[in-house]
MMTF fields as JSON, N, C-alpha, C and O atoms, coordinates in Angstrom:
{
  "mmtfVersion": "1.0.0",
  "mmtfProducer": "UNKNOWN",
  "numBonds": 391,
  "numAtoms": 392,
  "numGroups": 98,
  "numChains": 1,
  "numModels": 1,
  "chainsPerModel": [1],
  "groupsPerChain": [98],
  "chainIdList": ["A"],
  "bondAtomList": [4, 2, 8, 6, 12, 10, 16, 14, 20, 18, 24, 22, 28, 26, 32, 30, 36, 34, 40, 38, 44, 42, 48, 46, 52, 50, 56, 54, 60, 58, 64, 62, 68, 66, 72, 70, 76, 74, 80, 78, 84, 82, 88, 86, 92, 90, 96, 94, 100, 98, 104, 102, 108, 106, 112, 110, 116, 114, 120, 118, 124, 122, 128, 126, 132, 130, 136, 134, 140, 138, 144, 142, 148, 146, 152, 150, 156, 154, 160, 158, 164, 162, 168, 166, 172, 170, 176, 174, 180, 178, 184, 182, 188, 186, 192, 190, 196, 194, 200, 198, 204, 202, 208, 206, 212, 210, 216, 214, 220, 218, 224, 222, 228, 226, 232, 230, 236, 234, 240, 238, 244, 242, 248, 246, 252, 250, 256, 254, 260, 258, 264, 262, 268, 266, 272, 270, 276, 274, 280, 278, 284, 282, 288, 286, 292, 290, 296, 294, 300, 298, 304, 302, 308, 306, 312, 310, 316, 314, 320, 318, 324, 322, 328, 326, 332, 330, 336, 334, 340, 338, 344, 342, 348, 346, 352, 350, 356, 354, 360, 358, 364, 362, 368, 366, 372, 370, 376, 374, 380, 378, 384, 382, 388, 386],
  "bondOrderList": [1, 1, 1, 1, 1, 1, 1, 1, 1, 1, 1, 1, 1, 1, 1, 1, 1, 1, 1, 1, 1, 1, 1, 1, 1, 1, 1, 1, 1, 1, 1, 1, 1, 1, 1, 1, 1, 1, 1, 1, 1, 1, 1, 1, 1, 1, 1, 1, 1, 1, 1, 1, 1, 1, 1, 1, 1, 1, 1, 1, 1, 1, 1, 1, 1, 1, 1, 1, 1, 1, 1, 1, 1, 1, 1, 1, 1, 1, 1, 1, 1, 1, 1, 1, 1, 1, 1, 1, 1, 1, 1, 1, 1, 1, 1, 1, 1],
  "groupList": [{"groupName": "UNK", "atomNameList": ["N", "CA", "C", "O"], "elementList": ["N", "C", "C", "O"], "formalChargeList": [0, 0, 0, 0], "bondAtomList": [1, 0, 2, 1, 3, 2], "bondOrderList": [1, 1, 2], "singleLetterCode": "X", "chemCompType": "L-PEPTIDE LINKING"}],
  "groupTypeList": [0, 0, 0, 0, 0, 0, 0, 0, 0, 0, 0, 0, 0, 0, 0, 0, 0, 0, 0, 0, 0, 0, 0, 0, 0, 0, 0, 0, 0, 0, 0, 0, 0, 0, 0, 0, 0, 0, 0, 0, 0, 0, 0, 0, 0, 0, 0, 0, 0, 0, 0, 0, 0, 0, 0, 0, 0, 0, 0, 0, 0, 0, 0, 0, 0, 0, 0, 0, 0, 0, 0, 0, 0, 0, 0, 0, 0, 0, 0, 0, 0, 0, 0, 0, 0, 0, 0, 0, 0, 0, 0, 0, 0, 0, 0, 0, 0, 0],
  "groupIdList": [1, 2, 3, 4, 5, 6, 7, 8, 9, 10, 11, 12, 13, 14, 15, 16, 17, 18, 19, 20, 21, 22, 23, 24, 25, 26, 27, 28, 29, 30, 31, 32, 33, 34, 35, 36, 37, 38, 39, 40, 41, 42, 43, 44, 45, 46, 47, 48, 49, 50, 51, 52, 53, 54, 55, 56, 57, 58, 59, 60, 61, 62, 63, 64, 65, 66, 67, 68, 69, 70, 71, 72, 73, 74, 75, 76, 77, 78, 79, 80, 81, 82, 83, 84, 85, 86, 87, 88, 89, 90, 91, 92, 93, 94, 95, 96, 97, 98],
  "secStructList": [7, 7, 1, 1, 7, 7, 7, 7, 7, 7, 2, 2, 2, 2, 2, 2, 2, 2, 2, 2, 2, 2, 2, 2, 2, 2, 2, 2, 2, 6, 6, 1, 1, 1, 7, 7, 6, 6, 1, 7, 7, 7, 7, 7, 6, 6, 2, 2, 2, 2, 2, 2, 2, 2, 2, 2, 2, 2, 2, 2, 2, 2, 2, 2, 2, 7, 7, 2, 2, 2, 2, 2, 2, 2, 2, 2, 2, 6, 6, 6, 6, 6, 6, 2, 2, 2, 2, 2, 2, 2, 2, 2, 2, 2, 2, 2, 7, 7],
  "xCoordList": [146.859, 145.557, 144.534, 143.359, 144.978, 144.009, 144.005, 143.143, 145.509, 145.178, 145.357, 145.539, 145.214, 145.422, 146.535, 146.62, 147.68, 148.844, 149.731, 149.437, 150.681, 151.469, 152.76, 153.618, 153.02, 154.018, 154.868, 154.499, 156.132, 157.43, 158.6, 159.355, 158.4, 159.385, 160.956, 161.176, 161.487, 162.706, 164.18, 164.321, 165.077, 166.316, 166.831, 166.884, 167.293, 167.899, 167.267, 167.873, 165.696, 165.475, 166.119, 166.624, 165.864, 166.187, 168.156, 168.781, 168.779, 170.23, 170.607, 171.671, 169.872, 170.23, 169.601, 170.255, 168.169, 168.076, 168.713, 168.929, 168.976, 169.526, 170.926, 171.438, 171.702, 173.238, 173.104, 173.766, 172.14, 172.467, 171.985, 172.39, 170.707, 170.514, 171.506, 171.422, 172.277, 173.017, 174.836, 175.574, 175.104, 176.539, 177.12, 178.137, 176.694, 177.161, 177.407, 178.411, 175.67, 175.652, 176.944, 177.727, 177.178, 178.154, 179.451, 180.095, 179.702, 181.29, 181.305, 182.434, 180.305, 180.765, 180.893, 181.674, 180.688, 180.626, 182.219, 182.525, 182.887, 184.084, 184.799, 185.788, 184.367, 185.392, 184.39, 184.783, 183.181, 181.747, 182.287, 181.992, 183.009, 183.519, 184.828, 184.946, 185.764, 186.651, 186.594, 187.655, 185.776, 185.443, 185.121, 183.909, 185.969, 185.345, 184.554, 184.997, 183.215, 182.488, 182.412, 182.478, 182.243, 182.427, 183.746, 183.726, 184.927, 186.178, 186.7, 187.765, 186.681, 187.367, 188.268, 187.884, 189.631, 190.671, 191.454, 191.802, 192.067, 192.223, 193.648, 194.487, 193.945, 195.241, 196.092, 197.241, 195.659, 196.426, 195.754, 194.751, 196.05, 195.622, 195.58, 195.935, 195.157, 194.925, 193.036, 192.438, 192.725, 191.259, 191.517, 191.383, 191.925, 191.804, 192.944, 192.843, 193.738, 194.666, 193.957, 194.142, 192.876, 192.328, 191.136, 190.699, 190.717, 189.643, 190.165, 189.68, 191.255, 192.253, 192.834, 193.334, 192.785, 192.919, 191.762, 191.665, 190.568, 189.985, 189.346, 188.505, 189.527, 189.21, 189.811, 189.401, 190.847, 191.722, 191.63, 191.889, 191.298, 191.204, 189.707, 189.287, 188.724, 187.337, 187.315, 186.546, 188.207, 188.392, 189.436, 189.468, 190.082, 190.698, 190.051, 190.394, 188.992, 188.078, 186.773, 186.241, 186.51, 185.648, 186.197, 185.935, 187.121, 188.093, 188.299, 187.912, 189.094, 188.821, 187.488, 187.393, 186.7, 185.666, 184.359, 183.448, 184.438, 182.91, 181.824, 180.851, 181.9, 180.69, 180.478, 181.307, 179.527, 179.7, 179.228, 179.876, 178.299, 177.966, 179.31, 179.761, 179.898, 180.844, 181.989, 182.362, 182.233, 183.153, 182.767, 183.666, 181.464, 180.456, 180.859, 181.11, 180.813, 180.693, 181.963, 182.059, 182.969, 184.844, 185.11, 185.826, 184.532, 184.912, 184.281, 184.865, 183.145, 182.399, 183.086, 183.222, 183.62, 184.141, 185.518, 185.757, 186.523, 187.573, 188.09, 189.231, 187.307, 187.552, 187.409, 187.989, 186.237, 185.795, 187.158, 187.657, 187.382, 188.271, 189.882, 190.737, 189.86, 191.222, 191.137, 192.096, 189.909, 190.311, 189.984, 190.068, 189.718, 189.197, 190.758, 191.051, 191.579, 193.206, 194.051, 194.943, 194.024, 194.486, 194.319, 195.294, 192.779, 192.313, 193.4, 194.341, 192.85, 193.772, 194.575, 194.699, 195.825, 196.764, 197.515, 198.446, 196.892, 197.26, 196.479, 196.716, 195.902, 195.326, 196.561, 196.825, 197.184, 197.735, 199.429, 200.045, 199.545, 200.44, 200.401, 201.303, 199.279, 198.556, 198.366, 198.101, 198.571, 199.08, 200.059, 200.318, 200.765, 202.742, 203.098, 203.739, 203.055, 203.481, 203.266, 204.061, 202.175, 201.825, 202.52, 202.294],
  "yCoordList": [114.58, 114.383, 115.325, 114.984, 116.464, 117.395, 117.677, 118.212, 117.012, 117.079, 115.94, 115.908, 114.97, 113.672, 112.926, 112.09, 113.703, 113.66, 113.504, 114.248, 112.507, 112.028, 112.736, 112.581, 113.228, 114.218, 113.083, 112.574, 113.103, 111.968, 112.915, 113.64, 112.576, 113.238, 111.911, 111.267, 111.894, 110.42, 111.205, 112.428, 110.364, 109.994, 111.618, 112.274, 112.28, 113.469, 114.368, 115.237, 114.444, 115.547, 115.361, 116.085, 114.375, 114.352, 114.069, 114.607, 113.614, 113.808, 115.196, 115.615, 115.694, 117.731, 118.248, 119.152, 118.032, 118.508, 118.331, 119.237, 116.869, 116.288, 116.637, 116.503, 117.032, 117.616, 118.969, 119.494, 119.747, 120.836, 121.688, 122.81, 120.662, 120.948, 120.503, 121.249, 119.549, 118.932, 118.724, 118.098, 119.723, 119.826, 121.02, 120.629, 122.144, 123.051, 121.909, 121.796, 121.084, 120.134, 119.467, 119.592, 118.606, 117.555, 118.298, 117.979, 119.228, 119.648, 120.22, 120.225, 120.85, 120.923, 119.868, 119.944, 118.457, 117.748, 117.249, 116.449, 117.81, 117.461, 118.839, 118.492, 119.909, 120.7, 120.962, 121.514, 120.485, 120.919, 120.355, 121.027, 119.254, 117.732, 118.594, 118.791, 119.093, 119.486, 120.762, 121.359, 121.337, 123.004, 123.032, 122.831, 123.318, 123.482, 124.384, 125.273, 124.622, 125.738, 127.014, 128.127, 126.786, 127.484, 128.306, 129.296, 127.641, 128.541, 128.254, 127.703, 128.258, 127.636, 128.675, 129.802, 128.381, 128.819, 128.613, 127.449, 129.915, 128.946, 128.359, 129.105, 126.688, 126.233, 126.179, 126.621, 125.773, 125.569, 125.754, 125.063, 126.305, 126.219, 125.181, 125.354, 123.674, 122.839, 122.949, 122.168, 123.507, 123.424, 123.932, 123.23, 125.514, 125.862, 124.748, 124.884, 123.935, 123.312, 122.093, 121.61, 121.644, 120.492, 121.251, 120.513, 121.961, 122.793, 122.789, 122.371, 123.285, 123.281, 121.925, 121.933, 120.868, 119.617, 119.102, 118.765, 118.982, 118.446, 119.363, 118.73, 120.784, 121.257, 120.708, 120.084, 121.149, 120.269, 119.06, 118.992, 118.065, 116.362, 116.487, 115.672, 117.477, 117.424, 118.068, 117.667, 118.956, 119.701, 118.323, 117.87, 118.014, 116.638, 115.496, 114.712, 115.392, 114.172, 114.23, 113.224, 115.564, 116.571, 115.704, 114.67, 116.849, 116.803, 115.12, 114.502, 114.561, 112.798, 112.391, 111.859, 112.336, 111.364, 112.222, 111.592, 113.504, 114.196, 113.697, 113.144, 113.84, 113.679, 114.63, 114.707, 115.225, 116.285, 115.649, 115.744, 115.217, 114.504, 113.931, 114.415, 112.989, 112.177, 113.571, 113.55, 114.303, 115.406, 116.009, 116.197, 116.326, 117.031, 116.531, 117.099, 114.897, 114.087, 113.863, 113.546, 114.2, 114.305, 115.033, 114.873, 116.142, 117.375, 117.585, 118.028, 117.169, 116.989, 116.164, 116.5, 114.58, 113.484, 113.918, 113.487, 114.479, 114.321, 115.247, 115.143, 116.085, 116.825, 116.2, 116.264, 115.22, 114.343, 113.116, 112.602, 112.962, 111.719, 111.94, 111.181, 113.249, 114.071, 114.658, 115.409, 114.777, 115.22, 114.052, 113.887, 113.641, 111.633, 111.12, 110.432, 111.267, 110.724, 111.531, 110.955, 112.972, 113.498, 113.81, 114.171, 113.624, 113.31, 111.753, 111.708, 110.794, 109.078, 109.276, 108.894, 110.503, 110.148, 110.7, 110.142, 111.898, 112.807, 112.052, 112.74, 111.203, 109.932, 109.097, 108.601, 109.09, 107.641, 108.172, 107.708, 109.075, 110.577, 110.547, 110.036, 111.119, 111.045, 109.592, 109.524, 108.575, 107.825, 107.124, 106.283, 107.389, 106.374, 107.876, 107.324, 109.18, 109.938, 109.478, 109.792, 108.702, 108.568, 106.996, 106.629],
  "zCoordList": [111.66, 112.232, 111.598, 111.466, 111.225, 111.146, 109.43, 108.733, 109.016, 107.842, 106.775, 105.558, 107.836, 107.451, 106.869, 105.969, 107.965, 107.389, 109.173, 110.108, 109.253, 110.282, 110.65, 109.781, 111.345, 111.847, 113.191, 114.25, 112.392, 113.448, 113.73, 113.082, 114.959, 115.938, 116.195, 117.221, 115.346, 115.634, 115.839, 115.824, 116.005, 116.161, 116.174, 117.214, 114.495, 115.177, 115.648, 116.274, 115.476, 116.561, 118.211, 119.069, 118.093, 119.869, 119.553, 120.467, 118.862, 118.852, 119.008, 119.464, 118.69, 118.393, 119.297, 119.817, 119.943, 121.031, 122.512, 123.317, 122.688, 123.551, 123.523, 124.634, 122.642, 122.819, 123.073, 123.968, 122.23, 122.927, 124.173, 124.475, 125.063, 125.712, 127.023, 127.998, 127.109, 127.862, 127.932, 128.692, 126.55, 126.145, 127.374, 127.947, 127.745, 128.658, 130.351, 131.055, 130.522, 131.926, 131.992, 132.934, 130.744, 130.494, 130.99, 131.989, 130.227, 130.622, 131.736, 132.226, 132.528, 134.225, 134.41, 135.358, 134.198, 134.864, 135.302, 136.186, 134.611, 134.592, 135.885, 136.532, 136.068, 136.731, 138.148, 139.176, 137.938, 139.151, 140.53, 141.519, 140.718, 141.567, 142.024, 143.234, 141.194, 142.149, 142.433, 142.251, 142.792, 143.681, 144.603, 144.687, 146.143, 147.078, 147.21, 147.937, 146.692, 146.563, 147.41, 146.888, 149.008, 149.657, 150.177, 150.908, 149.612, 150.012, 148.45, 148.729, 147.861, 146.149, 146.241, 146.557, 145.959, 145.251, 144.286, 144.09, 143.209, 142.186, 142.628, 143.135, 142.37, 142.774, 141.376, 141.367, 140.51, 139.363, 137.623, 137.446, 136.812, 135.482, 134.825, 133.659, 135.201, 134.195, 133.871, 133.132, 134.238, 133.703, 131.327, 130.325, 131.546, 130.598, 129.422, 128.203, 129.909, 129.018, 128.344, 127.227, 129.586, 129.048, 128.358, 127.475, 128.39, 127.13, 126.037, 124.985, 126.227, 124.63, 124.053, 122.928, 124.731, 124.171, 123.662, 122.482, 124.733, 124.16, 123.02, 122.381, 122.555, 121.386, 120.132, 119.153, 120.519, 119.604, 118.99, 117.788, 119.617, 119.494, 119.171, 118.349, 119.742, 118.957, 117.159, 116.284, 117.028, 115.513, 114.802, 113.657, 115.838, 114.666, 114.34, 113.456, 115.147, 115.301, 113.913, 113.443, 113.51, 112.953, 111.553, 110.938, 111.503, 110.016, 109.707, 108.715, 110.987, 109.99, 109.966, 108.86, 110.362, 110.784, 109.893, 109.356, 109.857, 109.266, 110.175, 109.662, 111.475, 112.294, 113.507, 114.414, 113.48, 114.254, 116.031, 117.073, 115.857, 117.019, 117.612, 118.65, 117.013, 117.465, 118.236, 119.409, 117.554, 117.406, 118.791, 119.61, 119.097, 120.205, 121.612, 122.675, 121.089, 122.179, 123.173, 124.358, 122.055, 122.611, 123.29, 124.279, 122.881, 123.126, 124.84, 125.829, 124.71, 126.131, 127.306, 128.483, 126.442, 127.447, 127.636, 128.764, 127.247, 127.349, 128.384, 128.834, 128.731, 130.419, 131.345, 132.429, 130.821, 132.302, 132.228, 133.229, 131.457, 131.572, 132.025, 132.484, 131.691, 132.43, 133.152, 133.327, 134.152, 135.176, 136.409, 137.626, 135.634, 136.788, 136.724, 137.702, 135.99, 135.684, 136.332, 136.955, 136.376, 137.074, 138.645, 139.304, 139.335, 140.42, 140.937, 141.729, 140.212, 140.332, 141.053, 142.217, 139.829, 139.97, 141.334, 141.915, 141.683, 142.847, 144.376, 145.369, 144.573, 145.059, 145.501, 146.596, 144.413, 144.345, 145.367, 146.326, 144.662, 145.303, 146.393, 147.057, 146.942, 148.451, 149.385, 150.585, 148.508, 149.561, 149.546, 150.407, 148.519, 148.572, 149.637, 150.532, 149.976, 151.09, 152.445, 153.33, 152.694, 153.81, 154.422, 155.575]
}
């Protein structure tokens, strides 16, 4: 405008801002749901195992693929998706007992 010249704001700015403003949100999202906040105790160590998987499967995802986003994005989903499977399954637990 000022110098008669057009300045674009597209795609990876907001891919790079938008991950890294929302990569820390994303992965509570996976352990935020099962804390009874007000009395929380710790019951068991699968939190830190599924960190280490999905690190893992995000650095292998890296190395084949050369995409970091994609890599970002694993690494983020794959807590949520193991701990929604492991919730299921202790569900499912909870009611063949009854």
């Amino acid at each position: 405008m000022f110098f008669q010249t057009s300045v674009s704001i597209g795609a990876p700015y907001y891919n790079f801002a938008f991950n890294l403003l929302m990569a820390p949100i994303i992965l509570l999202m996976a352990f935020a749901p099962q804390i009874q906040w007000t009395k929380h105790k710790r019951k068991n160590n699968h939190n830190i195992y599924i960190i280490i998987i999905s690190f893992i499967t995000a650095i292998l995802s890296y190395y084949y693929f050369s995409n970091l986003y994609f890599a970002l994005g694993l690494f983020l989903t794959i807590p949520i998706f193991i701990k929604s499977a492991i919730t299921f399954l202790n569900f499912i637990q909870k009611i063949k007992t009854l």
